[in-house]
C-alpha positions in Angstrom: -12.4 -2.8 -7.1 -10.4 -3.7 -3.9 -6.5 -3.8 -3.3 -6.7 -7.0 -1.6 -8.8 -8.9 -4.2 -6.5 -7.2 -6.8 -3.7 -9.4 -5.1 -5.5 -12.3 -4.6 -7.0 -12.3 -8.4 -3.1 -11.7 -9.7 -1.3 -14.0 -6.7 0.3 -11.0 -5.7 1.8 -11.7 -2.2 0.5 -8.9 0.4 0.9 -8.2 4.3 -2.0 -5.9 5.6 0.0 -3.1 8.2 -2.0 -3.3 11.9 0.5 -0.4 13.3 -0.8 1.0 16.9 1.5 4.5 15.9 2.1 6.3 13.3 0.7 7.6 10.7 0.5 9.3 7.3 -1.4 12.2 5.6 -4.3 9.5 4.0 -5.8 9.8 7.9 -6.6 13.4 7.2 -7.2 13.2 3.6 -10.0 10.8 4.7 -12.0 12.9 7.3 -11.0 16.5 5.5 -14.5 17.9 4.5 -16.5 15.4 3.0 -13.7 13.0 3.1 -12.4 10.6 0.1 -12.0 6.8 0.0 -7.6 6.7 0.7 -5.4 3.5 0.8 -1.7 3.2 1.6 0.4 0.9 -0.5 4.0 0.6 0.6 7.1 -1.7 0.7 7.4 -3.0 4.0 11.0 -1.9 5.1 13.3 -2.8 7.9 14.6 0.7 10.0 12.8 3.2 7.6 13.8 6.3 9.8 17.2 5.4 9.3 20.1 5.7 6.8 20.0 1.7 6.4 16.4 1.1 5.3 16.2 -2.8 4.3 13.9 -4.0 1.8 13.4 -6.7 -0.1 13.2 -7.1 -3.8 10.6 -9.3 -4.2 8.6 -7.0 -1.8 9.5 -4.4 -3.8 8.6 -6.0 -7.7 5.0 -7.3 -5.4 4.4 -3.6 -4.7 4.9 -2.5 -8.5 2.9 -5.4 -9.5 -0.3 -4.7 -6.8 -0.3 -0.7 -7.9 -0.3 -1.7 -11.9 -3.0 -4.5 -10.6 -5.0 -2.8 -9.6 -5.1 0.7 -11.3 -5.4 -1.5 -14.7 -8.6 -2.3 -12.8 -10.0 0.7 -11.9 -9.2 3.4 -14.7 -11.8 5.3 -15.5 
């Protein structure tokens, strides 16, 4: 199964991160060796390097909502 249509099937509000920087370890978790299948899932905050990250709680609860989602899914 696929995050997205794990959204769309559960009207899970989503925004899909196009960053040209930046970065986390799923990049190298990807190409290591044989390489696994990796997806990022995160709340989409305002200033995250700082001490005033802003977020919002519906983002937040839509986050929750698109992990459970989806790993009720795809548990095998």
């Amino acid at each position: 199964g696929d995050i997205i249509a794990a959204a769309q099937e559960n009207g899970i509000t989503y925004q899909i991160k196009r960053a040209a920087f930046g970065g986390n370890d799923a990049g190298i978790i990807r190409t290591t060796a044989d390489g696994t299948a990796t997806a990022v899932i995160s709340v989409p905050c305002r200033y995250i390097h700082s001490p005033v990250s802003v977020a919002s709680w519906d983002d937040y609860n839509n986050t929750v909502k698109l992990i459970d989602a989806y790993l009720s899914n795809n548990a095998n």
